[in-house]
N, C-alpha and C positions, 0 to 999 in steps of 0.2 A: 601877172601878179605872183609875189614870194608865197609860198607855202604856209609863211609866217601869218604874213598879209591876209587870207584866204581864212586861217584857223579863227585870227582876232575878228574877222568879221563874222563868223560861224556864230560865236559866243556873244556878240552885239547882238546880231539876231533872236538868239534865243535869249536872252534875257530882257529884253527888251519887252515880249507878251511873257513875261512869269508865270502866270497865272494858267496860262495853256498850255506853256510846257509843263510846267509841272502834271496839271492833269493825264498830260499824252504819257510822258516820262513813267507816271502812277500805273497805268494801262500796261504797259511794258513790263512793271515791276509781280503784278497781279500775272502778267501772264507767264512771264518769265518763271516763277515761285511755281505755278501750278505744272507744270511741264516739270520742273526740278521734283518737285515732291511727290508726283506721279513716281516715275518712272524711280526714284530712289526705296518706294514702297513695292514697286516686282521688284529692283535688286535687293531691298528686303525678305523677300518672301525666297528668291533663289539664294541668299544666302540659310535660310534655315532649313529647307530642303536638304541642304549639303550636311548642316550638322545633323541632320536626321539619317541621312544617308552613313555619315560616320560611324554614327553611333549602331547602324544596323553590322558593321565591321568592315570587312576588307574588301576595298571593293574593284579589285584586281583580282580578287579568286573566281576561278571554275570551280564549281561541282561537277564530276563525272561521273555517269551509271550508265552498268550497262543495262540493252534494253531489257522489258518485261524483268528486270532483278528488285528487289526491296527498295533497291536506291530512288527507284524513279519518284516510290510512293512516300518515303521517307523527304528530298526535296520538297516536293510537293506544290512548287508556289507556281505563278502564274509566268514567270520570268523561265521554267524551263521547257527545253524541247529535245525533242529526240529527231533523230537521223533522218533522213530526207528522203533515204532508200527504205527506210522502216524493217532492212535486217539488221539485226543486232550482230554484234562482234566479241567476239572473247576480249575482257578487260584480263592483263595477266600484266607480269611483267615486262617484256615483250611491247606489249601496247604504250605502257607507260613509259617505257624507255623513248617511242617512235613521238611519244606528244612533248618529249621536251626536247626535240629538235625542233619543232616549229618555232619557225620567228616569234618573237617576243616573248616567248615562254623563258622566265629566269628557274623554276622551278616543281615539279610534280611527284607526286608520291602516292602508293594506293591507301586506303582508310581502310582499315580492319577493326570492327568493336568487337568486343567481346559479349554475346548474344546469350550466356550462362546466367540463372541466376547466383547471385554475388552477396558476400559477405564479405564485409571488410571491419577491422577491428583495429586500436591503436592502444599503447598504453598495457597492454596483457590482458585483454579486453574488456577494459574500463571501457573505451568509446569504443562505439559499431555502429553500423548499419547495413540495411537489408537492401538498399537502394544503391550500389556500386557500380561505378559506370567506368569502362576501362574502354582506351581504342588506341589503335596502334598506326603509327607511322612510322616510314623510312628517317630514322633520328639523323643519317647523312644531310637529309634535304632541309634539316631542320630553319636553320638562317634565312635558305633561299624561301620557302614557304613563307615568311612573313610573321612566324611565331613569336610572339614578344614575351622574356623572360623579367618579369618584374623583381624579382629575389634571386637570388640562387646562380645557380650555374646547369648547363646541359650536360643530363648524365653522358658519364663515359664509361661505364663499368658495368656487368649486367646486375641486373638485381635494381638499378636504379633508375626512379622515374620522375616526371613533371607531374605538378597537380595544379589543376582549376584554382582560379582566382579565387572562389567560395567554396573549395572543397571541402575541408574542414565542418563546415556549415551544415553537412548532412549526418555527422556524426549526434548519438545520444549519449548520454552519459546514464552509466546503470544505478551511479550510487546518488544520483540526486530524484525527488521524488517525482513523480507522473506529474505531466504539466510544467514542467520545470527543468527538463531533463534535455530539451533541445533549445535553440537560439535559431533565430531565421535570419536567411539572408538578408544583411540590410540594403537599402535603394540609394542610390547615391541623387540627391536634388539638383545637382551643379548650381547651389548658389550657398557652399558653405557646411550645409546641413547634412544629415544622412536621417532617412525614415527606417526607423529602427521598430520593430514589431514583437509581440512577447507571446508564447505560448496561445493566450488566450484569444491572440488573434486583434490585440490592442494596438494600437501605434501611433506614436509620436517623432516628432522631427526632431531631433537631437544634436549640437554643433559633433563635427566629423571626428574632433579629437574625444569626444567622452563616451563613443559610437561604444557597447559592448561585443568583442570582440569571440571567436569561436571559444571553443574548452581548451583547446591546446592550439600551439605553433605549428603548422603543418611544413614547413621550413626545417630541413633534418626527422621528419616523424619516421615512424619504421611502420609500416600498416602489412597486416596479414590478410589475404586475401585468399578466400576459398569459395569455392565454387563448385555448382551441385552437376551431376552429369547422370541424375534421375536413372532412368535401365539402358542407358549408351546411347539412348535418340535424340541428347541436347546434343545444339550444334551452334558455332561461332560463323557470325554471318561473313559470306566468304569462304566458309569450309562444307566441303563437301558430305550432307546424311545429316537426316534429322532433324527434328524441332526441339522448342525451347523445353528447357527442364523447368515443372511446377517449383520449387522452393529450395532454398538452402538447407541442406540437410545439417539438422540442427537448431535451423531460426528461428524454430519456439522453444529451445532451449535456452541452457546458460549462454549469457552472450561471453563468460570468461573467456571461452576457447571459441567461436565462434561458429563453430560445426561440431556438431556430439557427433564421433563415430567417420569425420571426412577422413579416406585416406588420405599419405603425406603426399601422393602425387597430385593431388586434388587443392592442393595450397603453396601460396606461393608469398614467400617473405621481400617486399618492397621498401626502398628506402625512396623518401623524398628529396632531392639535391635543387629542386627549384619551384617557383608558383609562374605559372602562365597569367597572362594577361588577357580577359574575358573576350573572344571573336566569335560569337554565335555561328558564321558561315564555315569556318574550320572544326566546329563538332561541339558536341555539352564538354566534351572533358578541359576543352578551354574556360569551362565555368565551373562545376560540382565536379569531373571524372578524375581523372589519371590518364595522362598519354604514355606511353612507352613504345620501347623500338615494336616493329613489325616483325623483325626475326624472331625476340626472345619471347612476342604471344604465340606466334606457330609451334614452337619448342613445347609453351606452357600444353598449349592444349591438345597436343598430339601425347604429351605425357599425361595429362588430365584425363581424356578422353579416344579411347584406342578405337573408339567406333569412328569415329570423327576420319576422314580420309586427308591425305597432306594436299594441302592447298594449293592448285596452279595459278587460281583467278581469283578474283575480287568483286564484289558489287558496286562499289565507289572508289572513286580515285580524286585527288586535290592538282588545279593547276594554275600555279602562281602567274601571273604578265606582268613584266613591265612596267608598265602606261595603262591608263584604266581608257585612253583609245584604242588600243589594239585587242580590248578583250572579245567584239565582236567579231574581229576576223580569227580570233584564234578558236572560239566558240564555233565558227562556221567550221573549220578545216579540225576540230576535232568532231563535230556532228557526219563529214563527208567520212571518216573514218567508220564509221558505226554507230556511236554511241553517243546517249544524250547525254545533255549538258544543263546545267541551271548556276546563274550566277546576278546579280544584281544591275548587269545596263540595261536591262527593260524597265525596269524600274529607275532607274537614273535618267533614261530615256526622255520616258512619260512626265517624269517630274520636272525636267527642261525645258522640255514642249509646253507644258503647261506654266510655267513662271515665263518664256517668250511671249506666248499668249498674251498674259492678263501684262506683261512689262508695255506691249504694242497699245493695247485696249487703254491703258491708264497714261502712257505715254499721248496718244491721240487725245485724249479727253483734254490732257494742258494746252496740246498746240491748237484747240479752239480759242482757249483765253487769248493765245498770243498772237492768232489768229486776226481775231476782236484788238487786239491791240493795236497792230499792224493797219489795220482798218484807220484807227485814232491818227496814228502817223501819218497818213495820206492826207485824211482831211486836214489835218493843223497844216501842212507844208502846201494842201490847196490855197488853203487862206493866207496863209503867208506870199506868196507866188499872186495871188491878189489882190493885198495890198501893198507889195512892194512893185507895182509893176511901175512906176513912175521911176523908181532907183533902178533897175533893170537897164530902163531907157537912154537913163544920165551912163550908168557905165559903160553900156554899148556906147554910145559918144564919145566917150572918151579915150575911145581905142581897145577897153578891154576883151581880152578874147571871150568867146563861147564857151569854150571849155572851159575857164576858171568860173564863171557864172553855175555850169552845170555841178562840177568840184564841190560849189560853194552851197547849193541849196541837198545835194547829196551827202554832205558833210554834216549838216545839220539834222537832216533823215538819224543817218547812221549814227551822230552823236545820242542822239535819243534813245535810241537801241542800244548802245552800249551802254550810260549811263543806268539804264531800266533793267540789262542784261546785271551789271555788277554787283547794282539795290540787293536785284532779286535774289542772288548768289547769297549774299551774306543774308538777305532774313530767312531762305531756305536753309541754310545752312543753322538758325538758331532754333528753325521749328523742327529741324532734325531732332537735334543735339536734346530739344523737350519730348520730343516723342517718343525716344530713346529711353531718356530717366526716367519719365511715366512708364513706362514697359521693366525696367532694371529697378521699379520699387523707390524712387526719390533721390535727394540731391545729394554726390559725396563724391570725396576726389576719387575714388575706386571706381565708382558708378560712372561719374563723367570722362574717364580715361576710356573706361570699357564702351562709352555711348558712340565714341569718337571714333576710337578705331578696334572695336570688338574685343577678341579673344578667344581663347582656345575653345572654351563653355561657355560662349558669351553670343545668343543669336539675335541681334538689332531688328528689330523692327521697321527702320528706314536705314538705311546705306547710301549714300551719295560717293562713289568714286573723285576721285579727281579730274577724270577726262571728261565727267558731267557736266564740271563748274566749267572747262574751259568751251565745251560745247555749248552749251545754256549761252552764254556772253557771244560766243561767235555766231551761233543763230540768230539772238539777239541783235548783234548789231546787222549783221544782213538781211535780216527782216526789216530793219530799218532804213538801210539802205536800199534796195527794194522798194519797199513801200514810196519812197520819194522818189522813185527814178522816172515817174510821169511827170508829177508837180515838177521836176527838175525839166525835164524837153520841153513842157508846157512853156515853160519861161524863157529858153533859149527861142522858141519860134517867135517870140514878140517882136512884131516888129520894133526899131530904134524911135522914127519918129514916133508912131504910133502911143509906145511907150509914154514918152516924154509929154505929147500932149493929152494925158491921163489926168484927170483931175486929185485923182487920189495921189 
């Protein structure tokens, strides 16, 4: 028999009991949709995982400290470890230079904050604050570090520096009244809006363009920075002698000048040439500080500070990878060096592991249904197979082969499966696309673009890939073919006469 010959008989057959099939075909589509909608709700849950993970920053950075130093206790999270030998090792530059020849490392650099208390002022000190947060990096490795420059340009002159996406933010204003005289960082919603909050501690969500914005532009500001070195025992962490200085000398005075009585070596004139883009893992001055070069703070505070001894080592160092696969082996081969390390793949880890997990657990829960469908498949193509067994008999008679008989009842198996495979595909595909809008807040071409195939700020709730639908259908039909490949030998063992004098 043609192939042709073989398919039009497939379809005689099944249309012929409608009523069955349709029911079997039903069973298919029910299970088919449940397997689909499973398993596109763990790729829902590992896709917002990831945007959560983004939003925590970069997640290609090292953190480095050396041991027993501030840094260990600064890190702090559950994602860090130290050295495996548990001696510590001099972080210098020397070290740093030896961790960016490890593979995969594109970039490293040491981290130096500035550990003084800090005055900063803008404007001739109309705005200040007592909260100034400065740290210092190699500005050569800047690129390679992953620093993202939102405004501006990277200084190239001294005297000039980057500031925090919300720097601005911490600045008061002296000539406006108590209560009224600062503006808080606003939250960004990612759906539009910004929650914007007012002295008193009130807040509303506000569209992103009427957002109230700092007191000035920090984009070109000139900020004066002074800083107190108490009886010579403040120290910059990193720098060798002493602890922190109690207060700004001056900070309960006139914030005009912003230290009564700081010597000029004690202050230091700053120009803003760009705004950083907020990475919490690279340091606060990505958000509220001031980053500037690492040479021109050791200068400041060896001039600032003559108790302070000149800096060989460092408590934290930053190290850029690559590929956010390779950050555990380069994690390992900086911890064999000495020094611990903390950076976000235990965390990325744990959160993979766990949307695996429940993708397995909710993936199994469908392929019951389809399971149970498969089941339906067998018995309709039993029944079928007994009551065609009289037609069986007449075409073995008439010379046909075995194999186009087996063909023909497996053909009909597996047409069942496909059909119930494709059903399924498009109404999963419609209960996605509503589970999505209900999540993204109702129905709009924006919302249904975004339901479809997400976005930048956009975390779906169900996610269905492409290689699902074709999976889903290919199971599908092999499950159904499967399913009939008993009822199908069943029918080729009959015997011809046998068959024929069947009354059925």
């Amino acid at each position: 028999m043609r192939f042709a010959d073989i398919l039009r008989l497939c379809m005689q057959n099944l249309s012929r009991r409608k009523s069955r099939t349709v029911l079997t075909v039903l069973g298919v589509i029910v299970g088919c949709c449940s397997i689909v909608i499973m398993v596109s709700l763990g790729a829902g849950l590992t896709e917002q995982n990831k945007a959560m993970l983004k939003q925590m920053g970069d997640l290609t950075l090292i953190n480095v400290y050396s041991q027993g130093s501030a840094g260990n206790a600064m890190m702090g999270g559950g994602s860090g470890s130290g050295s495996e030998s548990g001696e510590g090792a001099k972080l210098d530059d020397a070290a740093v230079d030896s961790m960016k020849q490890i593979p995969g490392v594109v970039g490293a650099s040491p981290q130096m904050p500035l550990n003084y208390a800090v005055r900063m002022s803008v404007d001739n000190g109309r705005y200040y604050t007592d909260y100034g947060i400065i740290e210092a990096v190699d500005m050569t490795q800047l690129s390679n570090m992953g620093y993202e420059i939102l405004q501006g340009e990277k200084p190239t002159k001294p005297g000039e520096v980057l500031a925090g996406q919300y720097f601005a933010y911490q600045f008061m204003d002296k000539y406006r009244p108590e209560g009224s005289n600062y503006r808080q960082q606003p939250f960004d919603m990612g759906d539009g809006t910004v929650m914007q909050c007012d002295a008193s501690g009130n807040c509303e969500a506000v569209p992103a363009d009427q957002v109230e914005g700092a007191f000035f532009d920090q984009l070109g500001a000139e900020v004066t920075v002074s800083i107190d070195t108490g009886d010579g025992t403040a120290s910059a962490s990193g720098v060798s002698g002493g602890s922190s200085g109690a207060s700004v000398a001056g900070a309960t005075g006139s914030p005009d000048t912003g230290s009564s009585g700081t010597p000029a070596a004690n202050t230091l004139e700053l120009k803003v040439t760009g705004t950083l883009k907020e990475d919490y893992p690279k340091g606060s001055s990505t958000s509220s500080g001031l980053l500037m070069d690492l040479n021109q703070l050791k200068e400041f505070i060896a001039k600032a500070d003559r108790s302070a001894k000149k800096t060989t080592t460092y408590d934290t160092a930053l190290v850029k990878v690559a590929d956010i696969s390779q950050v555990a082996d380069v994690e390992q081969q900086i911890r064999d060096m000495g020094f611990g390390t903390n950076s976000s793949e235990q965390t990325r880890k744990s959160l993979e592991e766990q949307s695996r997990i429940i993708q397995l657990v909710l993936g199994g829960i469908g392929a019951v249904s389809l399971l149970v469908a498969a089941i339906g498949i067998t018995n309709t193509m039993v029944m079928s197979v007994t009551e065609r067994t009289r037609e069986i008999g007449i075409m073995k008679a008439l010379g046909c082969y075995v194999r186009d008989i087996r063909i023909m009842f497996l053909g009909e198996a597996g047409f069942i499966g496909l059909l119930g495979g494709v059903i399924g595909c498009l109404i999963s595909a419609l209960v996605s696309l509503g589970i999505n809008l209900l999540a993204l807040g109702g129905v709009s071409g924006t919302n249904i673009w975004h339901a479809i195939v997400g976005g930048e700020d956009v975390s779906r709730v169900s996610v269905i890939p492409w290689w699902l639908y074709l999976f889903a259908i290919a199971f599908s039909t092999a499950i159904g073919v499967i399913s009939g490949f008993q009822p199908a030998n069943k029918a080729v063992r009959i015997p011809a006469l046998d068959a024929i004098r069947n009354a059925q």
